[in-house]
C-alpha positions as CSV (number, residue, x, y, z in Angstrom):
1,X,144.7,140.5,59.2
2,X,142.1,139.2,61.8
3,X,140.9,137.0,59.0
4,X,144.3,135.3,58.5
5,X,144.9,134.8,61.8
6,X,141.2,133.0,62.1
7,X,142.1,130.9,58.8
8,X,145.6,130.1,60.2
9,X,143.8,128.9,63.7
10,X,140.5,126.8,62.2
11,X,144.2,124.8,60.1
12,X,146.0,123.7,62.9
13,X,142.5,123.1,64.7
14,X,141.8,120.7,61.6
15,X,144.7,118.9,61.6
16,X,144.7,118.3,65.5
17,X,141.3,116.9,64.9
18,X,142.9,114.4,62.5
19,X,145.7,113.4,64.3
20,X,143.8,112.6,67.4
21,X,141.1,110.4,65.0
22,X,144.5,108.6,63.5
23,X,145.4,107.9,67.0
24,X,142.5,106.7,68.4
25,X,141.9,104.3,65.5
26,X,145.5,103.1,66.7
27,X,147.0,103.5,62.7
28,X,150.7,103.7,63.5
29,X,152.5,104.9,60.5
30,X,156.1,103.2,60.3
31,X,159.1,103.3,57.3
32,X,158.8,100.8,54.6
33,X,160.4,97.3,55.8
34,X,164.0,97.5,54.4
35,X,164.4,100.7,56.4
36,X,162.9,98.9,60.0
37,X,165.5,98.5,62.9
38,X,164.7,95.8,64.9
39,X,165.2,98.0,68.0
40,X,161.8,100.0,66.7
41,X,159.7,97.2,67.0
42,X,161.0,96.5,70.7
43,X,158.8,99.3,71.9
44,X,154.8,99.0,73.5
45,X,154.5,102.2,71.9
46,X,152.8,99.9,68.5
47,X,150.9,97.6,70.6
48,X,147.3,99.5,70.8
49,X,145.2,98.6,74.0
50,X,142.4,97.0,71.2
51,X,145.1,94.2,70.0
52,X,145.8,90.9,71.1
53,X,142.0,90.3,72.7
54,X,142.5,86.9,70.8
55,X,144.6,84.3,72.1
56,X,147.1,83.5,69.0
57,X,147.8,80.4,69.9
58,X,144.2,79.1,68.4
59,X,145.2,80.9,65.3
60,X,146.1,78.0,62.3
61,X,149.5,76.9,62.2
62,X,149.7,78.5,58.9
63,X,149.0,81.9,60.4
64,X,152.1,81.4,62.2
65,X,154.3,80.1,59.5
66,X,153.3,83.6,57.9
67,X,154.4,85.7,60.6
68,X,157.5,83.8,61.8
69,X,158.7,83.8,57.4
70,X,158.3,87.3,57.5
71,X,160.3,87.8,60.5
72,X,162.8,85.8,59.2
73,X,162.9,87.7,55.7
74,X,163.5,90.7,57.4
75,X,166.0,89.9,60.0
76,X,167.7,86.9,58.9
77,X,166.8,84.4,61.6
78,X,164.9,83.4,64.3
79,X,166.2,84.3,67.3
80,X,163.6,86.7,68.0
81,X,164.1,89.4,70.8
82,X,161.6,88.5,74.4
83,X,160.4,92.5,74.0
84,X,159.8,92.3,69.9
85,X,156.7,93.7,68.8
86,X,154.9,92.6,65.6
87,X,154.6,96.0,63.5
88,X,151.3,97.1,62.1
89,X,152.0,97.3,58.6
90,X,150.7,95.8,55.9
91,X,153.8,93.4,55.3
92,X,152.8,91.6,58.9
93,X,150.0,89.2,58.8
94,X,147.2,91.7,60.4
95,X,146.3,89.2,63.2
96,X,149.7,89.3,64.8
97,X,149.9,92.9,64.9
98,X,150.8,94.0,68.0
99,X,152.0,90.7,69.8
100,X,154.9,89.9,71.5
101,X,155.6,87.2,68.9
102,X,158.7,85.2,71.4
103,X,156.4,85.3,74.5
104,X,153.5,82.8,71.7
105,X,155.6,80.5,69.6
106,X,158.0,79.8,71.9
107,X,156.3,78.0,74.4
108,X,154.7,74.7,75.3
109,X,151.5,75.6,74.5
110,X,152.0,76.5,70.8
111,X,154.1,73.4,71.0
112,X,151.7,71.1,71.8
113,X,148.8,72.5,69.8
114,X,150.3,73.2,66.5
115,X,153.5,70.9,66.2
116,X,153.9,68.0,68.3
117,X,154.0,64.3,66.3
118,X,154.2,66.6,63.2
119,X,157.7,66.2,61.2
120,X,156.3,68.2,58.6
121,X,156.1,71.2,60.4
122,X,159.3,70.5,62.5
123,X,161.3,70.3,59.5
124,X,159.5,73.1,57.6
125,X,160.7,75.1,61.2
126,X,163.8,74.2,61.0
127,X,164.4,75.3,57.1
128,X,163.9,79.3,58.6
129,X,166.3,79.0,61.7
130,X,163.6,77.9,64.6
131,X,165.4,78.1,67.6
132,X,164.5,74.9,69.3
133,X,166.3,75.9,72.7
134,X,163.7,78.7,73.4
135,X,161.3,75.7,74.0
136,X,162.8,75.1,77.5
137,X,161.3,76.4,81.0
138,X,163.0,79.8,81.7
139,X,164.7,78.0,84.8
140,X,166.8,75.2,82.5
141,X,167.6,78.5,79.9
142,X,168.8,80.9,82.8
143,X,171.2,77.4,84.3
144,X,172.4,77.3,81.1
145,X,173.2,80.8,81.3
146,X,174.4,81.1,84.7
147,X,176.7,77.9,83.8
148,X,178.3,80.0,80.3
149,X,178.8,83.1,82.4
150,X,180.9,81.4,85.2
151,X,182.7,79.7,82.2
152,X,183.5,82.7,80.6
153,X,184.4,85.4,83.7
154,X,185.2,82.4,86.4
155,X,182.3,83.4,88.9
156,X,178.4,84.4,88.4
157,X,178.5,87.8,89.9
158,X,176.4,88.8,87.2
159,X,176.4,92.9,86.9
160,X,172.1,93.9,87.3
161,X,172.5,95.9,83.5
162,X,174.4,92.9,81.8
163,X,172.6,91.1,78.7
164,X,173.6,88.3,76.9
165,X,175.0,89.6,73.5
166,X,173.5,88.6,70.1
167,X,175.9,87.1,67.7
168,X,178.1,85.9,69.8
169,X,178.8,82.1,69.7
170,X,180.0,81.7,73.1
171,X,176.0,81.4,73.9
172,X,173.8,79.6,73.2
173,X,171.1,81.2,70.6
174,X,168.1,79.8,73.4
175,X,169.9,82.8,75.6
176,X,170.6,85.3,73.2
177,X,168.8,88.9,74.9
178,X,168.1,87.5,78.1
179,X,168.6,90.2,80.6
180,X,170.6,88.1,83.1
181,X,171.8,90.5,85.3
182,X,168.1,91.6,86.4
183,X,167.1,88.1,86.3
184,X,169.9,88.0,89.2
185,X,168.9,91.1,91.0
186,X,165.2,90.1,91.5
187,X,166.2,86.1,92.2
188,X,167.9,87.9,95.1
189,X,165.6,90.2,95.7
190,X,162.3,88.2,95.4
191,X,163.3,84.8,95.1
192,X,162.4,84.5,92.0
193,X,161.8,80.4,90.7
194,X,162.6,79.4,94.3
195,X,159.4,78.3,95.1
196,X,157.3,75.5,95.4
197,X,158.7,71.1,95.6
198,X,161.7,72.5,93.4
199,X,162.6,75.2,95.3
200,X,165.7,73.4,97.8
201,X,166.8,71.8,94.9
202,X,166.9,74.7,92.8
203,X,168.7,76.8,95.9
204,X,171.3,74.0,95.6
205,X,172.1,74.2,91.9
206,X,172.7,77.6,92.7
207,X,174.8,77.0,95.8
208,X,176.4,74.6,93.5
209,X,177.9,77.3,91.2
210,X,179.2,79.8,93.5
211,X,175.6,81.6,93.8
212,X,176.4,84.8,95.8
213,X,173.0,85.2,98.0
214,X,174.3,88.5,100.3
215,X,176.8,90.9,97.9
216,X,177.1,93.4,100.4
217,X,178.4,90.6,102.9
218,X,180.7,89.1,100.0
219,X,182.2,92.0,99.3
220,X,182.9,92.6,103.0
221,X,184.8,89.1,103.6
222,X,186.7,89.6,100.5
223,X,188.0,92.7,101.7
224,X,189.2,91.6,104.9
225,X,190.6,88.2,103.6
226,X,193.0,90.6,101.3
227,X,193.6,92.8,104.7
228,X,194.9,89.8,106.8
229,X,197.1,88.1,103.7
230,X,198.9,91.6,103.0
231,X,199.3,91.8,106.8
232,X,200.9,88.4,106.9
233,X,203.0,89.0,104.2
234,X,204.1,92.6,105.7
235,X,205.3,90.7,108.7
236,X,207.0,87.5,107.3
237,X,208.6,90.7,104.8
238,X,209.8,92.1,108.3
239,X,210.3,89.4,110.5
240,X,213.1,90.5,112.5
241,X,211.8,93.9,113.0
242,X,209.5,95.3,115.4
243,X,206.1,96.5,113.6
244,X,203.4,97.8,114.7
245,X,200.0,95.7,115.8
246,X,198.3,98.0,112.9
247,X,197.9,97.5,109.3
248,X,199.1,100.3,107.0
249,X,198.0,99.8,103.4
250,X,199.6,102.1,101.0
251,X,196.6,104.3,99.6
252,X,197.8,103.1,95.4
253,X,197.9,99.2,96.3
254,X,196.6,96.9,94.3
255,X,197.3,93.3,94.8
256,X,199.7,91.9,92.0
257,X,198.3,89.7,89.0
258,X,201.4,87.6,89.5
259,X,202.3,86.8,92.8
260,X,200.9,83.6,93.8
261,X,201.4,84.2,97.0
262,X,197.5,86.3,97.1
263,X,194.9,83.7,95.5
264,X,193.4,84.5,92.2
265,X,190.5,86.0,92.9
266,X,191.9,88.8,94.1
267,X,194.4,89.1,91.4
268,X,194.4,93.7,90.8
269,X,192.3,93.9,93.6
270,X,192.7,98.2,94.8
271,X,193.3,97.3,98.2
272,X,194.8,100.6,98.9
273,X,191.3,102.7,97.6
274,X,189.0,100.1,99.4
275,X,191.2,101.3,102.6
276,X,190.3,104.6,101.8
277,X,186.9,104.4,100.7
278,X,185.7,101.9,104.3
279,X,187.7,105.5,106.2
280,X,186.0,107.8,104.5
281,X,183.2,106.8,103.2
282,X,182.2,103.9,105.4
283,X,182.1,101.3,102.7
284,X,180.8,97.8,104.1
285,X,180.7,98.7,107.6
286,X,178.0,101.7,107.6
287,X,175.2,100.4,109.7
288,X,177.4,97.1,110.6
289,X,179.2,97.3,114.2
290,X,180.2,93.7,114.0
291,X,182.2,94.5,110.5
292,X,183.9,97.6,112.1
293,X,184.8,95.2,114.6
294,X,186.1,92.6,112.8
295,X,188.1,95.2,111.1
296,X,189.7,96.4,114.4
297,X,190.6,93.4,115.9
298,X,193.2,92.7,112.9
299,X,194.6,96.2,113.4
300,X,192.9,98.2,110.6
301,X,193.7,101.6,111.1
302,X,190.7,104.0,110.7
303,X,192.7,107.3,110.8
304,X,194.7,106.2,108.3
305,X,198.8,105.7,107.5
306,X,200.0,108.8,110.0
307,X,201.6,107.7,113.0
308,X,202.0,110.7,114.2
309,X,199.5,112.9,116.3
310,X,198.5,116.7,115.3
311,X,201.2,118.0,118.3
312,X,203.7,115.8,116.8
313,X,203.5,117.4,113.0
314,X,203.7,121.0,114.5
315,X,206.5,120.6,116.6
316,X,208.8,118.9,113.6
317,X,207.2,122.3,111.8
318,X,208.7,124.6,114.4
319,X,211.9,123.0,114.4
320,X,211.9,123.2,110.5
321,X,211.4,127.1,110.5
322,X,213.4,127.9,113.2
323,X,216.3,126.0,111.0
324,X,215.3,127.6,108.1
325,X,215.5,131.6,109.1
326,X,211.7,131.4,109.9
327,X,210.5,130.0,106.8
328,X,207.7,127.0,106.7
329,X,208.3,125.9,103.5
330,X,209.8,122.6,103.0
331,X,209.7,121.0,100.1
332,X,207.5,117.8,98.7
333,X,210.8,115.5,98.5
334,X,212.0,116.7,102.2
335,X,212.2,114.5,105.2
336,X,213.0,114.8,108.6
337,X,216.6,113.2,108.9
338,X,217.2,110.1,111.2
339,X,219.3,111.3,114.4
């Protein structure tokens, strides 16, 4: 038995040994080509610390072709994904193995080098789908996708997960996979492009579109603005009676789709659970006194639609069970009568 158990331990002592000598000689075994996803060469995970030492953009031009025929064989174009990774496998040409092969032939420097005053090669390009968009500076691509999204959902407040879809026609190919929404975050965030001689003019293009710089603060305005038009059309609704100086929102309002009365943009707008959520949970005004007070000054009503005090609501709850042989249990529908 003790001899088994040593046999069984010097295997799986072997084979460790083997896998760690695969490992460290970076051999990444992968399914045969047909079976790829594209999503599998997205990952670092086949891009070996020893690869790309070269620059690739002083390989031939012919090198290239190779690699950029072979992507296309395998998935159909060339809009090739920012994050792809060349696999290494034997159906890649071995010297792009492990490149980000986007981030070297679609830039100015492979440009220049390998195709400029060359119609041969531009045409030859263009037989396998180049995408000749990809060749602009990432500030004209991310304009041109900042100027699609606010034709297509009316504003640029671009969610931080949303990507520009593949496929889809409404885009231009140039942005397919750009991760917009993060480009967003971090051009808030960091300032991202906005420096240097372009930087004013670049802040106005933005300004230009409807940029939102402060969320937080946008959000806040856009709340009140729906606070003061429903209280304006509560009392023009109840002009010739006497309301109150406070404004009581409904908890399940939303502002209709179709009354143009509200502007558009805050067309379904949950005006009710914002109501709820600034009482509760101190949406928008944590931390900011001068939104609390803004609030206030219109009437905004922080202890929400009751307009009766605690002493008030036991009283009408004595008089209730002493009408009711000492019961207190009234039901949902039941209200106190007028006099």
């Amino acid at each position: 038995a003790m001899k088994l158990i040593s046999g069984v331990i010097a295997l799986l002592i072997s084979v460790l040994c083997r896998v760690v000598v695969v490992r460290s000689l970076g051999v990444v075994k992968t399914l045969p080509t047909h079976r790829q996803s594209l999503n599998t060469c997205l990952t670092s995970s086949l891009q070996p610390s020893w690869w790309n030492s070269c620059d690739v953009s002083n390989l031939p031009y012919d090198s290239a072709i190779r690699v950029l025929v072979k992507y296309h064989e395998t998935y159909g174009d060339l809009v090739i994904p920012r994050r792809f990774i060349v696999p290494a496998t034997s159906e890649w040409p071995t010297e792009w193995h492990g490149v980000k092969l986007a981030r070297h032939v679609y830039n100015r420097k492979w440009w220049t080098k390998h195709i400029a005053k060359k119609s041969d090669r531009v045409a030859q390009l263009n037989k396998i789908g180049f995408v000749w968009e990809r060749m602009q500076p990432e500030w004209n691509l991310f304009m041109e996708a900042m100027v699609t999204y606010r034709s297509i959902y009316g504003d640029v407040m671009v969610p931080a997960s949303f990507v520009i879809p593949r496929d889809n026609n409404e885009w231009s190919k140039g942005c397919w996979d750009l991760p917009l929404g993060n480009i967003v975050h971090r051009l808030r965030l960091r300032h991202d492009f906005l420096t240097g001689d372009t930087a004013i003019e670049r802040k106005n293009q933005l300004d230009g579109l409807g940029f939102v710089w402060d969320v937080s603060e946008h959000n806040f305005l856009k709340f009140l603005t729906a606070l003061r038009i429903f209280s304006k059309l509560e009392q023009e609704e109840h002009e010739h009676t006497i309301m109150a100086s406070t404004i009581r929102v409904p908890s399940k309002f939303v502002v209709p789709s179709d009354d143009y009365r509200w502007p558009m943009i805050l067309w379904s707008y949950p005006l009710g659970e914002r109501c709820t959520a600034v009482r509760q949970k101190q949406l928008y005004v944590k931390g900011h006194p001068l939104r609390q007070q803004a609030l206030e000054e219109i009437g905004f009503r922080w202890s929400g639609n009751a307009t009766l005090g605690w002493l008030d609501v036991v009283h009408a709850a004595a008089i209730y069970s002493q009408m009711h042989g000492r019961i207190l249990n009234p039901p949902l529908q039941f209200v106190v009568p007028s006099p």
